[in-house]
C-alpha positions as CSV (number, residue, x, y, z in Angstrom):
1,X,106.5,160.8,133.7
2,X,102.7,159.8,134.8
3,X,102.3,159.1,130.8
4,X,105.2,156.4,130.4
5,X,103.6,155.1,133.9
6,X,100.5,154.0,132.8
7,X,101.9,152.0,129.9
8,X,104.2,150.2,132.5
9,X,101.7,149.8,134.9
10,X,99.1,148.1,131.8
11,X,102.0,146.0,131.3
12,X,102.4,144.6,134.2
13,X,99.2,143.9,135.3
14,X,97.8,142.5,132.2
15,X,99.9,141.1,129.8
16,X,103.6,141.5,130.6
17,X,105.1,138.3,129.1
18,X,108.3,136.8,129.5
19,X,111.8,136.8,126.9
20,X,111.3,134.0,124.2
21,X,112.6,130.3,125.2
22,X,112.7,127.4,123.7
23,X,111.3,124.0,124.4
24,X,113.0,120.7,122.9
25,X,109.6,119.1,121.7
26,X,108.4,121.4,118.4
27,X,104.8,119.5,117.5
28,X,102.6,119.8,120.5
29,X,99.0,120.3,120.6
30,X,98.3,124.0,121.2
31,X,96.1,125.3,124.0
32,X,94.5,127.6,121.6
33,X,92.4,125.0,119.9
34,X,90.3,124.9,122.7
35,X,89.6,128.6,123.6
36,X,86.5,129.1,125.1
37,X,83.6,130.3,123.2
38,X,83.0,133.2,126.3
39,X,85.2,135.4,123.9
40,X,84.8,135.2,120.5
41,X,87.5,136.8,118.1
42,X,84.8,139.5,117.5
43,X,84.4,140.4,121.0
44,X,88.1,140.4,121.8
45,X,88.9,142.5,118.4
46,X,86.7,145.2,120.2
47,X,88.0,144.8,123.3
48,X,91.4,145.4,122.2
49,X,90.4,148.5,119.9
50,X,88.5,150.0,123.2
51,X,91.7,149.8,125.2
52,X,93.6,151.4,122.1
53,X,91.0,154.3,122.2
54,X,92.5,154.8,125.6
55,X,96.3,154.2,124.7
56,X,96.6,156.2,121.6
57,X,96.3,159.5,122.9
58,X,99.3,159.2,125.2
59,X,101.9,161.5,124.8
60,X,104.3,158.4,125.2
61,X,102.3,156.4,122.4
62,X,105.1,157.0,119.7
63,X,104.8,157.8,115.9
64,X,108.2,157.7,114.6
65,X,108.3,157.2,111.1
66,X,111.5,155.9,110.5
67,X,111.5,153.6,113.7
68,X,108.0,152.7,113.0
69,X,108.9,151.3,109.9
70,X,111.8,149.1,110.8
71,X,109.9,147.4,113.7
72,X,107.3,146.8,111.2
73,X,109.4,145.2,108.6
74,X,110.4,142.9,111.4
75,X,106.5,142.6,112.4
76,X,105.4,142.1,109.3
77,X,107.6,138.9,108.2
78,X,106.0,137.6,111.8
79,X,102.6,137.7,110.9
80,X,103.1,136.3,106.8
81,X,104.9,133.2,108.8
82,X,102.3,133.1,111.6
83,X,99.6,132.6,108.6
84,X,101.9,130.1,106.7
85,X,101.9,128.1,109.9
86,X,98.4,128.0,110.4
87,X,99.1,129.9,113.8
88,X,96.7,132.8,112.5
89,X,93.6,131.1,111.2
90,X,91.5,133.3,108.4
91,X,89.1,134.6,111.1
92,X,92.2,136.0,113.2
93,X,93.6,137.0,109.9
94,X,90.7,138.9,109.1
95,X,89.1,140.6,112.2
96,X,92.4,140.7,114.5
97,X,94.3,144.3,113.9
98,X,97.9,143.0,113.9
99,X,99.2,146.0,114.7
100,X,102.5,147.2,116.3
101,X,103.3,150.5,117.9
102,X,105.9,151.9,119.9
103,X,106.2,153.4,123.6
104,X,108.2,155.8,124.9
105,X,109.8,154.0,127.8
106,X,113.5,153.3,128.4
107,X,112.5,150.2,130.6
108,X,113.2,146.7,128.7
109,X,109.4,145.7,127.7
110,X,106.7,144.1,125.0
111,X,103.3,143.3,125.4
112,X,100.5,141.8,124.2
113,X,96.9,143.4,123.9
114,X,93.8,141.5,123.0
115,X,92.7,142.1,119.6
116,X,96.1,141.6,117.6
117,X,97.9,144.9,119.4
118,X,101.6,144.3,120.4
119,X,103.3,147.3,122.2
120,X,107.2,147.6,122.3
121,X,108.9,149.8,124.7
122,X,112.0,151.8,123.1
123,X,114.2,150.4,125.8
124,X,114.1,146.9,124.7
125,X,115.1,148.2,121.1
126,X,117.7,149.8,122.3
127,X,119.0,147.1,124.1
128,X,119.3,144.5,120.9
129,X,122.2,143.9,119.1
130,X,120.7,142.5,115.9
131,X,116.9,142.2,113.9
132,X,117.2,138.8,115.3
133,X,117.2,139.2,118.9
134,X,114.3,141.8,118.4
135,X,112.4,139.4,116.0
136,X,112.2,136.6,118.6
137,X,110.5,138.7,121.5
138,X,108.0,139.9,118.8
139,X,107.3,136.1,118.0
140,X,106.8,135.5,121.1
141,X,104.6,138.2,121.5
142,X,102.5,137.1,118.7
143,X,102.2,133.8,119.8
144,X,100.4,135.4,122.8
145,X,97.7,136.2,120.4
146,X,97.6,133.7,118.2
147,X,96.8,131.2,120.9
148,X,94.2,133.3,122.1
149,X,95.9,133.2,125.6
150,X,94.4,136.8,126.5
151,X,91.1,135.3,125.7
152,X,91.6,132.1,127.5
153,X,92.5,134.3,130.7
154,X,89.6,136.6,130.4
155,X,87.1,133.9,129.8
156,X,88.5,132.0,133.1
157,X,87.0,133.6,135.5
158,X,83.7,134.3,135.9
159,X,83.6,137.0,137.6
160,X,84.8,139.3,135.4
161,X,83.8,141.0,132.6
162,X,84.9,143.1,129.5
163,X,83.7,146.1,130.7
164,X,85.1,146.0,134.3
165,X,88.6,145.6,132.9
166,X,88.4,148.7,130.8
167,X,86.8,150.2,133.4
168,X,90.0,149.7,135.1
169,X,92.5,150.7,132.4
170,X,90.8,154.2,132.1
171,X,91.2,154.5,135.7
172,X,94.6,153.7,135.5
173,X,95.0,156.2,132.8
174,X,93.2,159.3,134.3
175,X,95.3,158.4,137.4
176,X,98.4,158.5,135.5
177,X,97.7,162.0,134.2
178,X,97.0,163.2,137.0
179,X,100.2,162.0,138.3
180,X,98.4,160.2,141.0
181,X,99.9,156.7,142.3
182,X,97.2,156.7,145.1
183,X,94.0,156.7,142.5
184,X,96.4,154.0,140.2
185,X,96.0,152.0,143.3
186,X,93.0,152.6,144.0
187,X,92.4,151.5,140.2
188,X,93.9,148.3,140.7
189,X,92.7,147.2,143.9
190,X,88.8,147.8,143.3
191,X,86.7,144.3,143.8
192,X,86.9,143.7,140.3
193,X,89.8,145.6,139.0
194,X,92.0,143.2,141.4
195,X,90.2,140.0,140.4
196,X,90.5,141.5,136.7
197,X,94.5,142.1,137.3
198,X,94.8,137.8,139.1
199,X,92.7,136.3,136.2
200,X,94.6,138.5,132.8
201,X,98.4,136.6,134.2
202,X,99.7,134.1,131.7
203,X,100.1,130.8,133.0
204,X,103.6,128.9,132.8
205,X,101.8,126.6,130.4
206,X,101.0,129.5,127.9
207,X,104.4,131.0,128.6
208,X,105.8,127.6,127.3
209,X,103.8,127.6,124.4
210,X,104.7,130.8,123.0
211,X,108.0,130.4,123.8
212,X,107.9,127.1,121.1
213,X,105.4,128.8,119.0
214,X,107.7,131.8,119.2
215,X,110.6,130.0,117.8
216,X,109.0,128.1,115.2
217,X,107.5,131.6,113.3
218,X,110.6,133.6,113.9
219,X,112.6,130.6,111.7
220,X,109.4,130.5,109.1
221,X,110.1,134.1,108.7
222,X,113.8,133.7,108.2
223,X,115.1,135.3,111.2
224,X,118.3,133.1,112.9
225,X,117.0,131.4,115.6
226,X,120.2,132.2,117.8
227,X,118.7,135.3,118.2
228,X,116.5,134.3,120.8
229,X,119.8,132.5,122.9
230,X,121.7,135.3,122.1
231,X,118.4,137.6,123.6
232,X,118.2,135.2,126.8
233,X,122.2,135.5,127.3
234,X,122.0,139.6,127.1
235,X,119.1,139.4,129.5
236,X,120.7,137.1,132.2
237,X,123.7,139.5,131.9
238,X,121.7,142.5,132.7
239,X,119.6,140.7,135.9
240,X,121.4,142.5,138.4
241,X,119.6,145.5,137.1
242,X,116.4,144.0,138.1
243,X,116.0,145.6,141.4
244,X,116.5,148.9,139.8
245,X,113.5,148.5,137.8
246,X,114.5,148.3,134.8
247,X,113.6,145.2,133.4
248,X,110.2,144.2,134.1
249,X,110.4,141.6,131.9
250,X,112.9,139.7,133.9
251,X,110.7,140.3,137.0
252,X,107.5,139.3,135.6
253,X,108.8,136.0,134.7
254,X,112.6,135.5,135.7
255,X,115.2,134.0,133.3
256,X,115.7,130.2,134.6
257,X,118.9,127.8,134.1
258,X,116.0,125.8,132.4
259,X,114.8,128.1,129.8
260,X,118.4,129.1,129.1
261,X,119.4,125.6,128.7
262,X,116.4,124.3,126.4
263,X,117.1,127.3,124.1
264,X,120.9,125.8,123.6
265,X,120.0,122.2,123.4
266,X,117.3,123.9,120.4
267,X,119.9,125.6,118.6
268,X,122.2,122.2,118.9
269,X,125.3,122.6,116.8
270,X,123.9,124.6,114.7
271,X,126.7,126.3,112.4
272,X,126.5,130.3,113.7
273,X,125.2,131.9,110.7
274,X,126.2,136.5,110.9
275,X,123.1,138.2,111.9
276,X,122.2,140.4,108.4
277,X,121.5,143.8,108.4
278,X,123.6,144.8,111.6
279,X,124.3,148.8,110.8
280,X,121.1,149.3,109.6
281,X,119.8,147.6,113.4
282,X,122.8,149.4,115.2
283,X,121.2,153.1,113.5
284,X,117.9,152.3,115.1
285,X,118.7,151.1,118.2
286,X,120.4,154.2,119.0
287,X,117.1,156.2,117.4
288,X,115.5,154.4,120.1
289,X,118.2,155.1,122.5
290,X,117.6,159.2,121.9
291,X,113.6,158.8,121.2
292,X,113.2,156.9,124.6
293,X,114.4,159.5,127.1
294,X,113.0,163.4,125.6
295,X,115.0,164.9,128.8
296,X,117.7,167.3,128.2
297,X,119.9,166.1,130.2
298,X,119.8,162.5,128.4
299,X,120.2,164.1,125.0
300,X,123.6,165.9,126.7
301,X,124.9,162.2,127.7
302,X,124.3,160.7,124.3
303,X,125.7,164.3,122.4
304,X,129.1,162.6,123.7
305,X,128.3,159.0,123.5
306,X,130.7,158.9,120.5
307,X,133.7,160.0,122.3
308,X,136.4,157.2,122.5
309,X,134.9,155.2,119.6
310,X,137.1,157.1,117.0
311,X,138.8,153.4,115.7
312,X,136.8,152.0,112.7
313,X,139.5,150.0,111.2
314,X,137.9,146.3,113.2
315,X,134.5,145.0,112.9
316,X,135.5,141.8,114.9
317,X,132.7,141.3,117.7
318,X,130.1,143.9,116.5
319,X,132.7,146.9,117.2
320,X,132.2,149.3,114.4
321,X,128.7,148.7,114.2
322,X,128.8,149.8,118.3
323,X,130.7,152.9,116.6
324,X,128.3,153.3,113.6
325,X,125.4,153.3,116.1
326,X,126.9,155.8,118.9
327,X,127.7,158.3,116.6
328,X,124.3,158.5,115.0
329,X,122.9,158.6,118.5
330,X,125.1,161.9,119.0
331,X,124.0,163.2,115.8
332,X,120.4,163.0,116.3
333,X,120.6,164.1,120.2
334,X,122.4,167.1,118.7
335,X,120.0,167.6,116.3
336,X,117.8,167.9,119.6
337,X,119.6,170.1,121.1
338,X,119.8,172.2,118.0
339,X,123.7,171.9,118.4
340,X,124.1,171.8,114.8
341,X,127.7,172.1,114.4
342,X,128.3,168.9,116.0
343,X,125.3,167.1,114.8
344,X,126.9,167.7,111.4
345,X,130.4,166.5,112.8
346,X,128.8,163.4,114.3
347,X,126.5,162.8,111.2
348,X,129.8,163.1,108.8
349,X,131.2,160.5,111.3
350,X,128.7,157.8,111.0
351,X,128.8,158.2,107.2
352,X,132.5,157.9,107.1
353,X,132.1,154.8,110.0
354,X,129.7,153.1,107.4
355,X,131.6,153.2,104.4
356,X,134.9,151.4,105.9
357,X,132.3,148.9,107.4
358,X,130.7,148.1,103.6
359,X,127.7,149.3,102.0
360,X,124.2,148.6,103.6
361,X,121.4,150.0,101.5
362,X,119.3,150.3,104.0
363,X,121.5,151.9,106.7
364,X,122.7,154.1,104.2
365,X,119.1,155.2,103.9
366,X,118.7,155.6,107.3
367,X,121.5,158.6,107.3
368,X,119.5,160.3,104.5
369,X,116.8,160.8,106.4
370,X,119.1,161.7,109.6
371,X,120.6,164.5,107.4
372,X,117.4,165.0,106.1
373,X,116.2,166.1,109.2
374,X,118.7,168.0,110.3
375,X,118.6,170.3,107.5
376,X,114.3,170.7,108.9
377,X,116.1,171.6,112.5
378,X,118.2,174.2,110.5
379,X,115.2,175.6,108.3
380,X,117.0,174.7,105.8
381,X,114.5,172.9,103.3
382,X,116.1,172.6,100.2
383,X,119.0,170.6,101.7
384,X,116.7,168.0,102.9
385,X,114.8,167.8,99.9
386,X,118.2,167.7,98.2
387,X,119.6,164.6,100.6
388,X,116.3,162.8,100.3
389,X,116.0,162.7,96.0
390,X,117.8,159.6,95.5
391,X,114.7,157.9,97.1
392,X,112.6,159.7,95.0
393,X,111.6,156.2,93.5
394,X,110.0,155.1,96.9
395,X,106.0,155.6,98.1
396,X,106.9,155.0,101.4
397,X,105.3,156.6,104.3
398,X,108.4,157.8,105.9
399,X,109.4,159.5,102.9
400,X,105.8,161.2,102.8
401,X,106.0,162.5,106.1
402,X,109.5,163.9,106.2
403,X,108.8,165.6,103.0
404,X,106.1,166.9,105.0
405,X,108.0,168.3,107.3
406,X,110.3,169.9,105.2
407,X,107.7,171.4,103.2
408,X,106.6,173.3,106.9
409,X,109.7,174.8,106.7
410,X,110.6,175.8,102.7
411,X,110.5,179.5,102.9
412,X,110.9,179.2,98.9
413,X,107.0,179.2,98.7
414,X,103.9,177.2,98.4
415,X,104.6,174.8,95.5
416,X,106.3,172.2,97.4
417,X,104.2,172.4,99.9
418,X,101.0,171.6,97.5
419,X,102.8,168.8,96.0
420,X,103.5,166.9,98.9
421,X,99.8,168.0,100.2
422,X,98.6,166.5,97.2
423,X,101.0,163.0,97.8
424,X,99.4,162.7,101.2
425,X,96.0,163.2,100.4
426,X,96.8,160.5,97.9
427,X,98.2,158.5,100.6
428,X,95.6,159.0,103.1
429,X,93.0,157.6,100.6
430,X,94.5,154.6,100.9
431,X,95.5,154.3,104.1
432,X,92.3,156.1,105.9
433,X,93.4,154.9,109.7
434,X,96.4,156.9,109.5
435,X,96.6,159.7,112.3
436,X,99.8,160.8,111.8
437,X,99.3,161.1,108.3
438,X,96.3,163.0,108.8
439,X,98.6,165.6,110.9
440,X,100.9,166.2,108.7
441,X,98.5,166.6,106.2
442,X,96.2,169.1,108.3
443,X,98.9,171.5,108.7
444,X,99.7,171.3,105.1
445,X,96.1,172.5,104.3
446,X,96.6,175.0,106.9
447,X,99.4,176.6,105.5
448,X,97.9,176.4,102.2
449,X,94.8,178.4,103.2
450,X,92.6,175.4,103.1
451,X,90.5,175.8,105.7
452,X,87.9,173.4,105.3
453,X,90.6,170.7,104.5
454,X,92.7,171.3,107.4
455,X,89.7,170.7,109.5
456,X,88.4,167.8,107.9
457,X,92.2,166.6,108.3
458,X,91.9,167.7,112.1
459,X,88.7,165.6,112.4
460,X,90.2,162.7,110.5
461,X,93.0,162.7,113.3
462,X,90.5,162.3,116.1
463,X,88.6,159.3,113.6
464,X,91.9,157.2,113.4
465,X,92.7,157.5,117.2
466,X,89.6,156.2,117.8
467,X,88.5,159.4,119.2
468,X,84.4,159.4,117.7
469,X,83.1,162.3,119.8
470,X,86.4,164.6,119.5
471,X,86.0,163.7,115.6
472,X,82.5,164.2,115.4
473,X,83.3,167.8,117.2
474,X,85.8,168.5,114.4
475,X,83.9,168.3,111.8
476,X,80.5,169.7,113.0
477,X,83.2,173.0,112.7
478,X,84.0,172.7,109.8
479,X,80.0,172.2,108.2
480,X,79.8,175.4,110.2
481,X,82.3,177.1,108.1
482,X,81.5,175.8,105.2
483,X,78.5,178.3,105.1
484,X,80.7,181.2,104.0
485,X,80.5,182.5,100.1
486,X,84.3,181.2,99.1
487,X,83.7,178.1,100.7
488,X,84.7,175.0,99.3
489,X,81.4,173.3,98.8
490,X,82.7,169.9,97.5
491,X,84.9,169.5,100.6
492,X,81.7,170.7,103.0
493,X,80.0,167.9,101.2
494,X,83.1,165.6,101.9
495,X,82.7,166.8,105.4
496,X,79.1,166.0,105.5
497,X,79.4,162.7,104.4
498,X,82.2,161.7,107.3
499,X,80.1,163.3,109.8
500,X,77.4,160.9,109.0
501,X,79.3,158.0,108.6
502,X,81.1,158.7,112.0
503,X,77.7,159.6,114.2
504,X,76.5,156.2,112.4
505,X,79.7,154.6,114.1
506,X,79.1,156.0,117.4
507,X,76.0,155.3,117.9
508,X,76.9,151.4,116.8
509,X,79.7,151.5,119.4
510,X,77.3,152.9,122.3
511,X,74.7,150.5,121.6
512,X,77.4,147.5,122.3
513,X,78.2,149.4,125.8
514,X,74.6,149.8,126.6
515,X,72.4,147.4,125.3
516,X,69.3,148.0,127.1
517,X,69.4,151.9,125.8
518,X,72.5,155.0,125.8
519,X,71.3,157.3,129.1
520,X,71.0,160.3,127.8
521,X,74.2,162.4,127.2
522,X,75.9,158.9,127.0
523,X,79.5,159.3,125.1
524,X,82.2,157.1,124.4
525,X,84.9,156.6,126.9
């Protein structure tokens, strides 16, 4: 798909970083304390959100609630231990986005954006066994930023500039869509795209670095360090794949008997300690496992992946939570498929599977909201509604947004529908940067004959994708129909008010790209 090839291809020839490792020695100095001044966190905080602009659009950049959220509660541990540390200093803290989203890409892969953006393909989820082993390529991804290596390897070279580099990631993305490898080339091989792409690689210093900076915030955050051996071990396992493509990570920066050995002589004898939260982990790595590959044929495979597994009685080696995991997979590829009858089978299954492997809270949760949406497959709105009311206590944005979605579907009437409009907006409020939200929310209004809303909503999208001029659009519309005699006037002045504030913005932004004076017509990229 020319989509899922442009994240690849920005992976691997900017910041593609290696698996976590260890190194024996755990107070170093770190490089980071003497960036260079070229970049200043300001400047790289804009670079970063001006390669976003161009990433979040993607059909393969992922909102999935439910996924979205576990990574985050990984993330977000990451970052509180990062600041504990004195990794993230207040002015990182501050101006840096720290920010994780997902990709739609089976292949094995993280990576690190300047600004505080970490990408994380859904194949490498899929691949982990436990939080842990996910936590510890996130820490090391982190450490990427927090030691300002991006920085360090822009402000390197001389001969390159901010602006050439983006120049060369929106080439690489209108090539992409166009399905072009020749103009992707041509992208990267341009006088300054190609010097760009040889100055933006992480040297084996900073690889070492974040591999020991890596480890120390993943163990402030309370994650078992044998995640990251037990990450290295599944990754040497899976090398022969390498040739195939399918781990870039590994071909970036290959596993060595080194790295391997430093991360056991770390870990010492260590008592093992059971990775926690294992069936809630085994649910999403087969979410990712469905999620990463949208083809028919894919969701066929995994319709069956549960075939075989049928013995729950052992948990010994991770078994029934292999079992736990492969029937939600065929559940929610069913769902997919709109095979209902057997997403319900397969769905019972992984209920049954949990409760002879103990109660998890959390994974029990998890098949809620899988049986929540199947009943919004089915049309079937009260169901949903029905399965998700013992989390009626939560605010979370999951729950929001797949109330939302039922709502779309309650033939009952209007009053859900309003309510949950109403939650949103509530939501929204608060959370402003929110384009998903803002979706949801948009078609709400639209189906509750709110016109000026839904465009407002529609405009709001295009604001928190960092879309300006497709915003701006938006809600010139909407002032436009705000003229009519039933019009809402205090949402046309809500609208007016944005519209300002965003042309403000705009004009801000294009005065950083051109500071000796916009051409006429100028817009943003």
């Amino acid at each position: 798909m020319p989509s899922r090839f442009v994240v690849s291809t920005l992976a691997a020839v900017l910041w593609v970083t290696s698996p976590p490792g260890l190194q024996a020695q755990v107070n170093l100095p770190t490089l980071g304390d003497s960036v260079s001044q070229d970049l200043d966190v300001g400047a790289e905080r804009r670079f970063g959100d001006q390669i976003m602009r161009q990433i979040r659009p993607d059909p393969d950049f992922i909102d999935d609630p439910i996924l979205l959220e576990y990574v985050q509660n990984i993330w977000a541990p990451l970052v509180a231990a990062g600041v504990r540390l004195g990794n993230i200093s207040d002015e990182t803290r501050d101006r840096f986005a720290w920010e994780i989203f997902l990709v739609r890409d089976k292949s094995v892969n993280a990576f690190a954006l300047p600004g505080g953006f970490v990408g994380v393909h859904l194949g490498l989820i899929a691949m982990t066994v436990s939080r842990d082993e996910l936590a510890s390529v996130l820490g090391h991804e982190m450490s990427h930023v927090t030691q300002r290596h991006i920085a360090r390897r822009i402000a390197g070279d001389s001969r390159n500039n901010l602006l050439a580099t983006a120049a060369m990631i929106a080439g690489l993305i209108v090539a992409a869509r166009s399905g072009s490898i020749d103009g992707a080339n041509a992208a990267i091989v341009g006088s300054q795209a190609a010097a760009a792409a040889a100055s933006l690689s992480f040297s084996r210093d900073m690889e070492r670095e974040a591999d020991r900076v890596g480890f120390n915030v993943m163990s402030q955050a309370g994650f078992a360090p044998a995640g990251m051996l037990s990450m290295f071990e599944r990754m040497e396992q899976a090398y022969h794949l390498m040739d195939a493509g399918n781990y870039p990570y590994l071909r970036s920066h290959p596993l060595t008997s080194e790295r391997i050995g430093d991360a056991r002589t770390r870990l010492g004898t260590e008592a093992f300690v059971r990775p926690l939260g294992l069936a809630e982990h085994a649910l999403m790595a087969a979410r990712a496992r469905v999620l990463m590959d949208p083809r028919a044929e894919a969701w066929a495979q995994l319709q069956n992946l549960d075939a075989g597994v049928r013995d729950t009685s052992t948990k010994a080696g991770g078994k029934g939570f292999e079992q736990l995991g492969a029937r939600y997979a065929a559940a929610l590829a069913s769902i997919k498929m709109r095979d209902f009858g057997r997403a319900e089978n397969a769905l019972r299954s992984a209920e049954l599977t949990l409760d002879l492997l103990g109660e998890d809270a959390r994974a029990r949760r998890d098949l809620r909201y899988l049986r929540a949406e199947l009943a919004q497959a089915k049309g079937q709105a009260a169901d949903g509604f029905a399965a998700l009311a013992p989390l009626a206590g939560e605010r979370s944005r999951a729950l929001l947004l797949q109330r939302a979605q039922l709502a779309m579907v309650d033939s009952t009437g209007l009053a859900s529908a309003r309510q949950v409009a109403e939650d949103l907006q509530t939501y929204v409020s608060l959370v402003p940067h929110d384009a998903g939200a803002w979706a949801q929310l948009a078609q709400l209004w639209d189906r509750l004959q709110q016109p000026l809303r839904a465009v407002r909503a529609q405009g709001e999208v295009r604001a928190a994708m960092g879309d300006l001029n497709g915003a701006i659009d938006r809600l010139r519309s909407g002032l436009r129909q705000s003229g009519g005699r039933d019009a809402d006037q205090i949402e046309a002045a809500v609208i007016d008010s944005r519209l300002r504030a965003l042309t403000y913005e705009r004009r801000q932004l294009l005065a950083e790209l051109y500071p000796r004076g916009a051409p006429p017509g100028a817009e943003l990229p």
